[in-house]
PDB file with one MODEL, atoms N, CA, C and O in Angstrom:
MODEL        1
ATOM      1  N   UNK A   1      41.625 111.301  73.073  1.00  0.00           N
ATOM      2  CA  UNK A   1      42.572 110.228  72.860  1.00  0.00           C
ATOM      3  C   UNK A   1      43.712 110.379  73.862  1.00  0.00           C
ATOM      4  O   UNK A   1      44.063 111.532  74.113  1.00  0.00           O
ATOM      5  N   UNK A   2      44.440 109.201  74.570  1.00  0.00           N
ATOM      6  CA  UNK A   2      44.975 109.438  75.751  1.00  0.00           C
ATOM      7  C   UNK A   2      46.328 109.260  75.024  1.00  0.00           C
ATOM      8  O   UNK A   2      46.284 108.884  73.852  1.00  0.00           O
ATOM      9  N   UNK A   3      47.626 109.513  75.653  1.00  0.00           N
ATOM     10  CA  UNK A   3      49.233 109.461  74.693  1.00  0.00           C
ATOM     11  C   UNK A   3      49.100 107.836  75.396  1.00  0.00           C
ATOM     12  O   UNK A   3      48.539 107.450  76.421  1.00  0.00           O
ATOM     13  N   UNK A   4      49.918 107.084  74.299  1.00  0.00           N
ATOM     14  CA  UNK A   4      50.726 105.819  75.090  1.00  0.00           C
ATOM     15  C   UNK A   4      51.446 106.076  76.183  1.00  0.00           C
ATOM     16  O   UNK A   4      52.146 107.088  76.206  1.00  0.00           O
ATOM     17  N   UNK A   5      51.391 105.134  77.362  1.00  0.00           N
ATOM     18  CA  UNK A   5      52.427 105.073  78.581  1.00  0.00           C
ATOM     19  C   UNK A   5      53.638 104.940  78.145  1.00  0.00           C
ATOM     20  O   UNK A   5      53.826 104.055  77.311  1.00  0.00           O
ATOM     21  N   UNK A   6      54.466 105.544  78.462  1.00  0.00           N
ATOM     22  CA  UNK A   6      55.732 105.452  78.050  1.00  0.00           C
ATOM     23  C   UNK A   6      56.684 104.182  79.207  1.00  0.00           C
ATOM     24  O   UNK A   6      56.582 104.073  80.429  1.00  0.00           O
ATOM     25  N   UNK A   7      57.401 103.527  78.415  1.00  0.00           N
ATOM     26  CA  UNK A   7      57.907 102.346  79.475  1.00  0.00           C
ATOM     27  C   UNK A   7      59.155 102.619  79.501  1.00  0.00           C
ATOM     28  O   UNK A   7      59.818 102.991  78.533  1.00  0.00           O
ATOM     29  N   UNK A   8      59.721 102.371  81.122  1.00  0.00           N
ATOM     30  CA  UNK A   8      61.248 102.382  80.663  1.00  0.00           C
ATOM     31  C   UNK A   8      61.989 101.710  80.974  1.00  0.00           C
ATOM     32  O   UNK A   8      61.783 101.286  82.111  1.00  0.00           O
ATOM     33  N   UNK A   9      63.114 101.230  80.361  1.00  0.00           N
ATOM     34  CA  UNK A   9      63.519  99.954  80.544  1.00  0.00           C
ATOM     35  C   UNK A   9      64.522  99.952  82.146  1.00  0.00           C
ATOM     36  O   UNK A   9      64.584 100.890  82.941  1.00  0.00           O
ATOM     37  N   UNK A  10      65.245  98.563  82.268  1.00  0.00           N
ATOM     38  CA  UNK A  10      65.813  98.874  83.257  1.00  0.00           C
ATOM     39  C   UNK A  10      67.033  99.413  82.630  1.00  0.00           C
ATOM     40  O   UNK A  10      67.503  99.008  81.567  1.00  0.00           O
ATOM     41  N   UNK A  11      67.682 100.693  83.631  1.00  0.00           N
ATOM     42  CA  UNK A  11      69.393 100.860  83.779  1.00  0.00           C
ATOM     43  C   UNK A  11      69.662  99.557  84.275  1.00  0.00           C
ATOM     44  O   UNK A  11      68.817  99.003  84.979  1.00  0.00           O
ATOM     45  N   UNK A  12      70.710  99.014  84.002  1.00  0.00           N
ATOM     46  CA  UNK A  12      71.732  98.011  84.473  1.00  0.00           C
ATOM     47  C   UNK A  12      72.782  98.397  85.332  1.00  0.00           C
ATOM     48  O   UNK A  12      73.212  97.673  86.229  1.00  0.00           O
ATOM     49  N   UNK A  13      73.195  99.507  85.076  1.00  0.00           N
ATOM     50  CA  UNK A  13      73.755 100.407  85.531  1.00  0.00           C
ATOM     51  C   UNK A  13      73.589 100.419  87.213  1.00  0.00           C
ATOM     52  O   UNK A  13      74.220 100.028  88.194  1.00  0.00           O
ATOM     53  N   UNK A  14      72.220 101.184  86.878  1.00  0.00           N
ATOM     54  CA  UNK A  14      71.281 101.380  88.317  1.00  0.00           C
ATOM     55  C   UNK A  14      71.017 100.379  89.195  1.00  0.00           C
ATOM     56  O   UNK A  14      70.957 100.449  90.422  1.00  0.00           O
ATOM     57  N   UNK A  15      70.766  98.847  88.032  1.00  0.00           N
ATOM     58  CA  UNK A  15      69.550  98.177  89.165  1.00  0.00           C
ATOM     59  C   UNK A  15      71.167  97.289  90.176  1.00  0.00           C
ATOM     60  O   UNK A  15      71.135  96.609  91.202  1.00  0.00           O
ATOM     61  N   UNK A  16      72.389  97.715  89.297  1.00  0.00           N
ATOM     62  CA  UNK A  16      74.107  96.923  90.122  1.00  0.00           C
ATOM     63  C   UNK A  16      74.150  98.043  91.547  1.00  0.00           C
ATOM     64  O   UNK A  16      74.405  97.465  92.603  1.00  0.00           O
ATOM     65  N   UNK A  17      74.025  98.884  91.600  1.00  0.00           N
ATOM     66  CA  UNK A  17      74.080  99.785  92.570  1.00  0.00           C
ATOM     67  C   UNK A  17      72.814  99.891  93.572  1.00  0.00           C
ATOM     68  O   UNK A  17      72.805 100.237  94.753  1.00  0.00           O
ATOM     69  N   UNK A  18      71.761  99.491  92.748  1.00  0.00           N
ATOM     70  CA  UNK A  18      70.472  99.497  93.662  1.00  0.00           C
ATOM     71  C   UNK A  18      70.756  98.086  94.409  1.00  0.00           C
ATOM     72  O   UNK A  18      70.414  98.050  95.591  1.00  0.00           O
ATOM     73  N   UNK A  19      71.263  97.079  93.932  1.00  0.00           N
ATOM     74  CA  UNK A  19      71.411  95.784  95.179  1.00  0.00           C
ATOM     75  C   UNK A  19      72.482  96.082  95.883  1.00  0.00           C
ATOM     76  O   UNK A  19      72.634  95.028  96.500  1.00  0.00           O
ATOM     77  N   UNK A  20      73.636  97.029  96.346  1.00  0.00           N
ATOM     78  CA  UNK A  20      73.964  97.532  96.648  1.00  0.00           C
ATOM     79  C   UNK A  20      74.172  98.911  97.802  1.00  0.00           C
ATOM     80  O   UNK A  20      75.096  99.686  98.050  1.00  0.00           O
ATOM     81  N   UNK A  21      72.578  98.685  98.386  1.00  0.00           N
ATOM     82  CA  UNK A  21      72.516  99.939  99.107  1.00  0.00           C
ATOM     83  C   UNK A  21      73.278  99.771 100.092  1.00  0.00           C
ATOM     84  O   UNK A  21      73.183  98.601 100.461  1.00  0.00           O
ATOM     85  N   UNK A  22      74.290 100.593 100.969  1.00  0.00           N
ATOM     86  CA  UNK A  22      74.874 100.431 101.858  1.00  0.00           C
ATOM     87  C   UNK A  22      76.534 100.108 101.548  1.00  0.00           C
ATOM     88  O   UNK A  22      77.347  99.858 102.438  1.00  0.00           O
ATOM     89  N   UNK A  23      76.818 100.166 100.226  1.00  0.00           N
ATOM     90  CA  UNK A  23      77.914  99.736  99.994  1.00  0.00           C
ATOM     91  C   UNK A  23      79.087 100.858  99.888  1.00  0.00           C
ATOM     92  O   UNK A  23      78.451 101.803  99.420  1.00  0.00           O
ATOM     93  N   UNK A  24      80.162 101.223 100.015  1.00  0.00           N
ATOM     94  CA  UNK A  24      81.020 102.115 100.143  1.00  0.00           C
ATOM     95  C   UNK A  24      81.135 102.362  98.230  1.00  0.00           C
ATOM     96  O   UNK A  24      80.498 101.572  97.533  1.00  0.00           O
ATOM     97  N   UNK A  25      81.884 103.366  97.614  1.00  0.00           N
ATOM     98  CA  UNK A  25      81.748 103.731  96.412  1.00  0.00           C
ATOM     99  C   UNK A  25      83.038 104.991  96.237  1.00  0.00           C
ATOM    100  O   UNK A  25      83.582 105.583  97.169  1.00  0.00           O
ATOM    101  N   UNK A  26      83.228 105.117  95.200  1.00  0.00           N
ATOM    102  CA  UNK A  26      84.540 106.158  95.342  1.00  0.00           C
ATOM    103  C   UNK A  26      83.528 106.504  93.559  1.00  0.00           C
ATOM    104  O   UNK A  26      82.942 105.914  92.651  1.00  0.00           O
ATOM    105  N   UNK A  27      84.004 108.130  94.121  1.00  0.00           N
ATOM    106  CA  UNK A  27      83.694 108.688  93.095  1.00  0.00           C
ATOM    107  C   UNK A  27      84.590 109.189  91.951  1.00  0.00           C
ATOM    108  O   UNK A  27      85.519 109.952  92.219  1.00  0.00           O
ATOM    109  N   UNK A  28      84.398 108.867  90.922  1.00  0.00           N
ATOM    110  CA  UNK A  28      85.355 108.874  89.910  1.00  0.00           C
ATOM    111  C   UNK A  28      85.102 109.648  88.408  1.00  0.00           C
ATOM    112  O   UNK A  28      85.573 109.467  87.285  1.00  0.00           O
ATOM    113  N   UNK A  29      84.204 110.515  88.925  1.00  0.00           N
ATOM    114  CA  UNK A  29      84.517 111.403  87.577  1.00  0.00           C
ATOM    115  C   UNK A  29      85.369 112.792  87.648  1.00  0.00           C
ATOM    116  O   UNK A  29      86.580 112.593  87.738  1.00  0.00           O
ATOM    117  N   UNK A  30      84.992 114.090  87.625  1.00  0.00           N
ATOM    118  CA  UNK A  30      85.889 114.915  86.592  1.00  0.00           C
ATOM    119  C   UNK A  30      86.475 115.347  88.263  1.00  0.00           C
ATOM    120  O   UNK A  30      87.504 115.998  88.084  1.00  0.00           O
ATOM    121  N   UNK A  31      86.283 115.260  89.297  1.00  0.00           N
ATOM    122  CA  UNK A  31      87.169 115.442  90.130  1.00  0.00           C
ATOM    123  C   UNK A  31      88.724 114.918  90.522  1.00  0.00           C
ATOM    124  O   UNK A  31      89.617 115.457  91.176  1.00  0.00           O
ATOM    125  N   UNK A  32      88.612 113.182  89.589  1.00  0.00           N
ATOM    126  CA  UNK A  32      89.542 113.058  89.876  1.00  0.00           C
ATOM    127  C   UNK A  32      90.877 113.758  89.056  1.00  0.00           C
ATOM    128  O   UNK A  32      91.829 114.229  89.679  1.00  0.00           O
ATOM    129  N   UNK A  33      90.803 113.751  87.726  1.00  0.00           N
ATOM    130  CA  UNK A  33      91.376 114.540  86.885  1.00  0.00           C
ATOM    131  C   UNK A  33      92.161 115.539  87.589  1.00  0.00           C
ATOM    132  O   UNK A  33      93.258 115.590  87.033  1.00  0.00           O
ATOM    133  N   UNK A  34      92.094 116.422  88.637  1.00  0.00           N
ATOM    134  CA  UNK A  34      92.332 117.028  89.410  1.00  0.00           C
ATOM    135  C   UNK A  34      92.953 116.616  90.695  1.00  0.00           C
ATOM    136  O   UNK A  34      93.150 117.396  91.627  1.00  0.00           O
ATOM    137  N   UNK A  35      93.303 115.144  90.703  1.00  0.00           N
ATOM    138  CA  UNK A  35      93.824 114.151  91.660  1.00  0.00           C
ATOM    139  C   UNK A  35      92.728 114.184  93.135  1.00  0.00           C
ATOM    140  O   UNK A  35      93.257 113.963  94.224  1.00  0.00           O
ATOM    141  N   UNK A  36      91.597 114.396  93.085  1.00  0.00           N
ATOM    142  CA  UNK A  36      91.176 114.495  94.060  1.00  0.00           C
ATOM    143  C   UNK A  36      89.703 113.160  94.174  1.00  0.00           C
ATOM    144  O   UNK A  36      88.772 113.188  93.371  1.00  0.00           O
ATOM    145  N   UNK A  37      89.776 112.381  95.018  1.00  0.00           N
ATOM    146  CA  UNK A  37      88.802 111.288  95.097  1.00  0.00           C
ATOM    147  C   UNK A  37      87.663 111.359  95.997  1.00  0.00           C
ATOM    148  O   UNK A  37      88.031 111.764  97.100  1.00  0.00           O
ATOM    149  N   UNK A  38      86.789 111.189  95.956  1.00  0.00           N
ATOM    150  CA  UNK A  38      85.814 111.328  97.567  1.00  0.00           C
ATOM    151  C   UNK A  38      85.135 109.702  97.045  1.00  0.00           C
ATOM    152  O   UNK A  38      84.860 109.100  96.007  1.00  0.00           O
ATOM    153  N   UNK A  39      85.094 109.482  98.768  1.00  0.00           N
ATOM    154  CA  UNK A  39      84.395 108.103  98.882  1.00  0.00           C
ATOM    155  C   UNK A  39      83.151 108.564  99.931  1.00  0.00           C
ATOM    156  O   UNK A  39      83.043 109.406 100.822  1.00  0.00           O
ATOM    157  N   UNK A  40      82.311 107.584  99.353  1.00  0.00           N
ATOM    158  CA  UNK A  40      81.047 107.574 100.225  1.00  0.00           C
ATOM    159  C   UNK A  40      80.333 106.543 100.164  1.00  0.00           C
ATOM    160  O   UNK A  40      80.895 105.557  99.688  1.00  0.00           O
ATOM    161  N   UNK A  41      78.513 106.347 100.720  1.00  0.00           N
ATOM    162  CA  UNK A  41      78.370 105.176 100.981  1.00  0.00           C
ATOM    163  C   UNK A  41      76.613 105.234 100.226  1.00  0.00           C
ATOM    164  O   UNK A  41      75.859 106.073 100.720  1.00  0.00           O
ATOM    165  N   UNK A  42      76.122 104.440  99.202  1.00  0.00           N
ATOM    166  CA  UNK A  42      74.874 104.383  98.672  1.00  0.00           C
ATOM    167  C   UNK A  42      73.956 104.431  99.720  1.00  0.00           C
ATOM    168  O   UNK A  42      73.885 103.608 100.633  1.00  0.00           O
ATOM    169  N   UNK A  43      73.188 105.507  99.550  1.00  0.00           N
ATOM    170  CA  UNK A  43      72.025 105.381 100.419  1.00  0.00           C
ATOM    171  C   UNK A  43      70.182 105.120  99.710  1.00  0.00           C
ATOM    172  O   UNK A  43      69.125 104.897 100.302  1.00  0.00           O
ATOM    173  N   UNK A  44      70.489 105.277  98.309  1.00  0.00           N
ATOM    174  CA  UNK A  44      69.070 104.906  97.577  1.00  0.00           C
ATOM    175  C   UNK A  44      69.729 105.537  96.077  1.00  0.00           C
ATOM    176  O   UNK A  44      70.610 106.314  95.710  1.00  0.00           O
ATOM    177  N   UNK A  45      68.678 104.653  95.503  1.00  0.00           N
ATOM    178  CA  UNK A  45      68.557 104.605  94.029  1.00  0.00           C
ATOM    179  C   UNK A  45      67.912 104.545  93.791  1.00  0.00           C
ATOM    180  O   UNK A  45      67.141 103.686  94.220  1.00  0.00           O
ATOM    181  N   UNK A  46      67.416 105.915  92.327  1.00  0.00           N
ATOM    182  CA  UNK A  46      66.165 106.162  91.794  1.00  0.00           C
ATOM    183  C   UNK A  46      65.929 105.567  90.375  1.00  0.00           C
ATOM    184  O   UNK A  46      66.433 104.511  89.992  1.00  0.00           O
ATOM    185  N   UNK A  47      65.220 106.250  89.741  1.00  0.00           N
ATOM    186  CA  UNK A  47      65.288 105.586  87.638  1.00  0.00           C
ATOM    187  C   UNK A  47      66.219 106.548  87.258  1.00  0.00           C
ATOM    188  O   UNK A  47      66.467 106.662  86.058  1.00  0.00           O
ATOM    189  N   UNK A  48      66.986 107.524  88.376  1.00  0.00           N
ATOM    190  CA  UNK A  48      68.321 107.866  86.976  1.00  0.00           C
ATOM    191  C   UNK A  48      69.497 108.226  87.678  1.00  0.00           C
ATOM    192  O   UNK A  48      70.479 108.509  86.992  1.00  0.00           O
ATOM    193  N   UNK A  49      69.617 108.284  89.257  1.00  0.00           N
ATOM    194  CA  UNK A  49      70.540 108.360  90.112  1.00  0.00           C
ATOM    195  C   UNK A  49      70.522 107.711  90.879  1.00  0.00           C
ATOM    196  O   UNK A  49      69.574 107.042  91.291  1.00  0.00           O
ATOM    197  N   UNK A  50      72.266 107.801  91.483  1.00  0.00           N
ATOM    198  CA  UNK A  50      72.626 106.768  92.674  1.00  0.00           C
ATOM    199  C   UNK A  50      73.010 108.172  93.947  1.00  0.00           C
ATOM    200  O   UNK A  50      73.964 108.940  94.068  1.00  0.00           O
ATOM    201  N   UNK A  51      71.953 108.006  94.578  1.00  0.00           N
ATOM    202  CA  UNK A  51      72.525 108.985  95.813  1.00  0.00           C
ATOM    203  C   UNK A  51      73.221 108.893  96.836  1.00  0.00           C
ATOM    204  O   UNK A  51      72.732 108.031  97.566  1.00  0.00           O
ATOM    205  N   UNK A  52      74.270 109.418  97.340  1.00  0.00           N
ATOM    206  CA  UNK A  52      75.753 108.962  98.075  1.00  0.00           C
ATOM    207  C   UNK A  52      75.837 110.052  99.437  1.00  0.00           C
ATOM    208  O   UNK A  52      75.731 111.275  99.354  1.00  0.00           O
ATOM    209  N   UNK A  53      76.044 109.310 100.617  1.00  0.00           N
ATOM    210  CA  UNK A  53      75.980 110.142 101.535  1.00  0.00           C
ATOM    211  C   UNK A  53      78.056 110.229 101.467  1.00  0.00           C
ATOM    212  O   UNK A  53      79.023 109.506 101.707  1.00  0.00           O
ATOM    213  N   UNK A  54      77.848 111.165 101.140  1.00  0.00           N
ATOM    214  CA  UNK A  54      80.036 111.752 100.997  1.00  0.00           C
ATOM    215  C   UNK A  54      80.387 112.473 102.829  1.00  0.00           C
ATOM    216  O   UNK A  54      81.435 113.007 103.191  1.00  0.00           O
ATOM    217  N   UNK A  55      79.205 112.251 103.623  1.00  0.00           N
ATOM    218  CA  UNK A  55      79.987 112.602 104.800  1.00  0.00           C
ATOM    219  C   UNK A  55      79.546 114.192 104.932  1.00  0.00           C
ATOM    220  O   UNK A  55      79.588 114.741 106.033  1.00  0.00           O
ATOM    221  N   UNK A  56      79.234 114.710 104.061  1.00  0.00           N
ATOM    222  CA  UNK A  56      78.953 116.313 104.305  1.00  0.00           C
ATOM    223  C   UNK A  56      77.387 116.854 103.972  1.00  0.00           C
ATOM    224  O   UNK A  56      76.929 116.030 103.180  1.00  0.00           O
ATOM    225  N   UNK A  57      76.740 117.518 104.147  1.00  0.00           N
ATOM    226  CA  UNK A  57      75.358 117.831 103.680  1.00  0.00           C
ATOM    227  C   UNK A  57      75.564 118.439 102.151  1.00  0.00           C
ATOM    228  O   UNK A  57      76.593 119.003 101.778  1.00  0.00           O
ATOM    229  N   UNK A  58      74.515 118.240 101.429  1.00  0.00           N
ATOM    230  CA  UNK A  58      73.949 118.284 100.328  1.00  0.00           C
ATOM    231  C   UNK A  58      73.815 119.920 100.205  1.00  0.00           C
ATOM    232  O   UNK A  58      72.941 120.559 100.791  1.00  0.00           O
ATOM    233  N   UNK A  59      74.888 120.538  99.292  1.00  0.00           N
ATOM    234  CA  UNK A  59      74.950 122.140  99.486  1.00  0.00           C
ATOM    235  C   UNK A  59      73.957 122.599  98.653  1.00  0.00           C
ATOM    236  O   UNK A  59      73.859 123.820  98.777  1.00  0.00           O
ATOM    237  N   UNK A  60      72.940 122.008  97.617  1.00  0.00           N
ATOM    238  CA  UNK A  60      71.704 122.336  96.687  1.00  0.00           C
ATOM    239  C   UNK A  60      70.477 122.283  96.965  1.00  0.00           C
ATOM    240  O   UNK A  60      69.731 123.164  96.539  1.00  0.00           O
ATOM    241  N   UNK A  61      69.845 120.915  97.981  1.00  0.00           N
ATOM    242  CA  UNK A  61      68.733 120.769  98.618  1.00  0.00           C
ATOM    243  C   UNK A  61      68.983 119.840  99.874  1.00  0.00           C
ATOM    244  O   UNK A  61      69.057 118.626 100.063  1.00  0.00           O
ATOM    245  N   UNK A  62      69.092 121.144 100.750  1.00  0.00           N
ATOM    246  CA  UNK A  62      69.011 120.553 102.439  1.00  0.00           C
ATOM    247  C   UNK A  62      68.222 119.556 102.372  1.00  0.00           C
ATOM    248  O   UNK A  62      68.610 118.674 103.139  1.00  0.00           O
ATOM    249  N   UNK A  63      66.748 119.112 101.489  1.00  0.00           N
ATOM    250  CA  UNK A  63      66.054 118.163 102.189  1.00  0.00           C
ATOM    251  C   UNK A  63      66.307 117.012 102.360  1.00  0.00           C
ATOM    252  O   UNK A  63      65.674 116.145 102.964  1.00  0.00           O
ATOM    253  N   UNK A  64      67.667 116.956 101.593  1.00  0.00           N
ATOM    254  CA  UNK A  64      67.881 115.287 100.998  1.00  0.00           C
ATOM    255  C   UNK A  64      68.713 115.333 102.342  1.00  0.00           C
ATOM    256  O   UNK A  64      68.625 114.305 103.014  1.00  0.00           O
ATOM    257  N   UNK A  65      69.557 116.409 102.884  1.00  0.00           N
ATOM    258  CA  UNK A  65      70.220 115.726 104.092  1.00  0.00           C
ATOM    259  C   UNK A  65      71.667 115.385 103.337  1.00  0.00           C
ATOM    260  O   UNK A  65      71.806 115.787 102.182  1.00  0.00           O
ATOM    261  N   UNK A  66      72.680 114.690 103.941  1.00  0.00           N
ATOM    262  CA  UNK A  66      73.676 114.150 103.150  1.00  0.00           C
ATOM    263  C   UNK A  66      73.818 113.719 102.094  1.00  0.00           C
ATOM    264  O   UNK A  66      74.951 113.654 101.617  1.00  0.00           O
ATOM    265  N   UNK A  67      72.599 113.244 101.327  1.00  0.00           N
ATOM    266  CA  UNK A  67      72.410 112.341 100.077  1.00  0.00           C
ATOM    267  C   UNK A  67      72.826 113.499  99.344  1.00  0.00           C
ATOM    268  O   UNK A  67      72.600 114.694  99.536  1.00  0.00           O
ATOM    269  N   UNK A  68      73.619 112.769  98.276  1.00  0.00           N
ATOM    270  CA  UNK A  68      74.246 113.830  96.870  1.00  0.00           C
ATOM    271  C   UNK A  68      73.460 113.162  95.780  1.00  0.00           C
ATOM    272  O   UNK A  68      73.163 112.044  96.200  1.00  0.00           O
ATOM    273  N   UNK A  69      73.075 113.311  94.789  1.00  0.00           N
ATOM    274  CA  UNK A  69      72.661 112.446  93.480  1.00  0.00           C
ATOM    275  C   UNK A  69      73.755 112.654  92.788  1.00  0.00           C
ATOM    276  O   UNK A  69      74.324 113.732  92.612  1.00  0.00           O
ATOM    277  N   UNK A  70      74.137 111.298  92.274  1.00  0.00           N
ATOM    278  CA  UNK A  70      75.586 111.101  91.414  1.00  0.00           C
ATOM    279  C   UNK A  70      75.374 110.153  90.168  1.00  0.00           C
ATOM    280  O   UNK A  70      75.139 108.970  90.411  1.00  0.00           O
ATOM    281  N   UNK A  71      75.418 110.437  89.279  1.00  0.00           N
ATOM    282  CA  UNK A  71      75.190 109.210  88.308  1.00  0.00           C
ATOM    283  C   UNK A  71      76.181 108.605  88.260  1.00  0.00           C
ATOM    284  O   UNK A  71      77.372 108.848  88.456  1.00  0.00           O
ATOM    285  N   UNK A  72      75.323 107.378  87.843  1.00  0.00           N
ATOM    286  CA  UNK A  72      75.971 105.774  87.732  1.00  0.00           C
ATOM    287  C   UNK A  72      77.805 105.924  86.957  1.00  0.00           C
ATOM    288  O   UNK A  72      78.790 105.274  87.307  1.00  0.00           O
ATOM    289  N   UNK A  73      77.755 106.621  86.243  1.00  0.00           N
ATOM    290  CA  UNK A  73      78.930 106.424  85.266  1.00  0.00           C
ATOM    291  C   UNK A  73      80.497 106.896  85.737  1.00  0.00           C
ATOM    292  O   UNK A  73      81.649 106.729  85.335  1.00  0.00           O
ATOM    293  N   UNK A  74      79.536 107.852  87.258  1.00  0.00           N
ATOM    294  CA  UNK A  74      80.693 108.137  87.564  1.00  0.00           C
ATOM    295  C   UNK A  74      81.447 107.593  89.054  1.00  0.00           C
ATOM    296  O   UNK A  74      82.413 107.983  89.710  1.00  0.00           O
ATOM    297  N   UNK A  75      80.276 106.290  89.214  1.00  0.00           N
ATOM    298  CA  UNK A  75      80.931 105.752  90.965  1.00  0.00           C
ATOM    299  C   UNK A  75      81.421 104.310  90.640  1.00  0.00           C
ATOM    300  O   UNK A  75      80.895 103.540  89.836  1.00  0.00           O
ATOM    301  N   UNK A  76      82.356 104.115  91.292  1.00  0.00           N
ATOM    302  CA  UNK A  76      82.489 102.595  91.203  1.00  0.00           C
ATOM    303  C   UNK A  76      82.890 102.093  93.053  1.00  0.00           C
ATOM    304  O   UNK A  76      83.616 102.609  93.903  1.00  0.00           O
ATOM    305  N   UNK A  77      81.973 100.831  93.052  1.00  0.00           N
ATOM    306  CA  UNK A  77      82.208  99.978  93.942  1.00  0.00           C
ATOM    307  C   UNK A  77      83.192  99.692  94.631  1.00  0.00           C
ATOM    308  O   UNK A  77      83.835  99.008  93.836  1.00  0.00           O
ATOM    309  N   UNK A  78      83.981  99.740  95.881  1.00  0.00           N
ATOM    310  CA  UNK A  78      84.910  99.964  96.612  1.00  0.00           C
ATOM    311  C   UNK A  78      85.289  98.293  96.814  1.00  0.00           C
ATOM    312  O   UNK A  78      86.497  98.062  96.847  1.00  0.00           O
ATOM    313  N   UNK A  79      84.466  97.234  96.937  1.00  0.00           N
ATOM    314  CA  UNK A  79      84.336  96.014  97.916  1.00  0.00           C
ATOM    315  C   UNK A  79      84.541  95.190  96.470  1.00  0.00           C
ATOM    316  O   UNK A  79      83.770  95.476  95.554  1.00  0.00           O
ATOM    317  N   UNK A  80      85.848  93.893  96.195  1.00  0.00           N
ATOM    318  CA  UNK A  80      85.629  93.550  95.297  1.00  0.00           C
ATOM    319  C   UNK A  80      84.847  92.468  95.029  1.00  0.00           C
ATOM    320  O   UNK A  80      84.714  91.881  93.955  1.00  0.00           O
ATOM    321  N   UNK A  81      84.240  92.205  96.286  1.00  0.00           N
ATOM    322  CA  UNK A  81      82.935  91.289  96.210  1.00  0.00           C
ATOM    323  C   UNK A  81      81.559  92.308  95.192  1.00  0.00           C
ATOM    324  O   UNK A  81      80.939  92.036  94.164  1.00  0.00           O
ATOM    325  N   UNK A  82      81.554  93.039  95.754  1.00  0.00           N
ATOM    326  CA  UNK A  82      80.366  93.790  95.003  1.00  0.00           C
ATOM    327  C   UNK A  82      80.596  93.966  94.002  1.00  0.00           C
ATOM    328  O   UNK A  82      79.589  93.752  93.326  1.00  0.00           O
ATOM    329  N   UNK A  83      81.984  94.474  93.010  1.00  0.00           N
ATOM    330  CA  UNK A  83      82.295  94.913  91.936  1.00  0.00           C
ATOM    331  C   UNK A  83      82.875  93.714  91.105  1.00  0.00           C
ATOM    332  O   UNK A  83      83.613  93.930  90.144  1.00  0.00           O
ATOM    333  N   UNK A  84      82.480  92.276  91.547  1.00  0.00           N
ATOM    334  CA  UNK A  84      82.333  90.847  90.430  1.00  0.00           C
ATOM    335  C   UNK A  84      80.948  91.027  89.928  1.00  0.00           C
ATOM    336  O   UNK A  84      80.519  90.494  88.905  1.00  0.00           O
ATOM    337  N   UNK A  85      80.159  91.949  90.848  1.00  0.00           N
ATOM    338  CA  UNK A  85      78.388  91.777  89.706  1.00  0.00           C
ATOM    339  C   UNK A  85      78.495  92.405  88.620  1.00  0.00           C
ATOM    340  O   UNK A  85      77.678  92.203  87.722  1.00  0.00           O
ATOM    341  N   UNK A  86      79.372  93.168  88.495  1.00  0.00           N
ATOM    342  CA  UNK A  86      79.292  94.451  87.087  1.00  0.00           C
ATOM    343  C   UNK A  86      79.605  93.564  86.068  1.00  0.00           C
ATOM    344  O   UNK A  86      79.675  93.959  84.904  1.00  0.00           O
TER     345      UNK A  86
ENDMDL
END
């Protein structure tokens, strides 16, 4: 007997940032608390991250190159054209 496919729905989250590739983004979670902001620029989106090239290489897996994986909850849209889709 085979398991059911499991389906998953869309992030909304995700799919605002996935039309979005190329768009500038400021990151806004527990760094800022600490007054400190980094901006960067979407380079792809998966089913559970938005990956952000911040200008520096990726200090966990060289392969990605600059890409950081950042979740959705913690970037917001720089351009306020882009940030009327939310």
């Amino acid at each position: 007997m085979r398991k059911p496919t499991r389906t998953r729905r869309a992030n909304r989250a995700l799919e605002i940032f996935r039309h979005h590739i190329g768009a500038r983004v400021t990151f806004t979670g527990l760094a800022v608390e600490r007054g400190v902001t980094e901006h960067g620029v979407i380079v792809d989106v998966d089913h559970r991250m938005v990956y952000v090239d911040y200008g520096y290489p990726n200090p966990i897996c060289a392969e990605l190159g600059n890409a950081i994986p950042t979740h959705s909850s913690n970037l917001r849209l720089e351009t306020t054209i882009a940030a009327a889709d939310i």
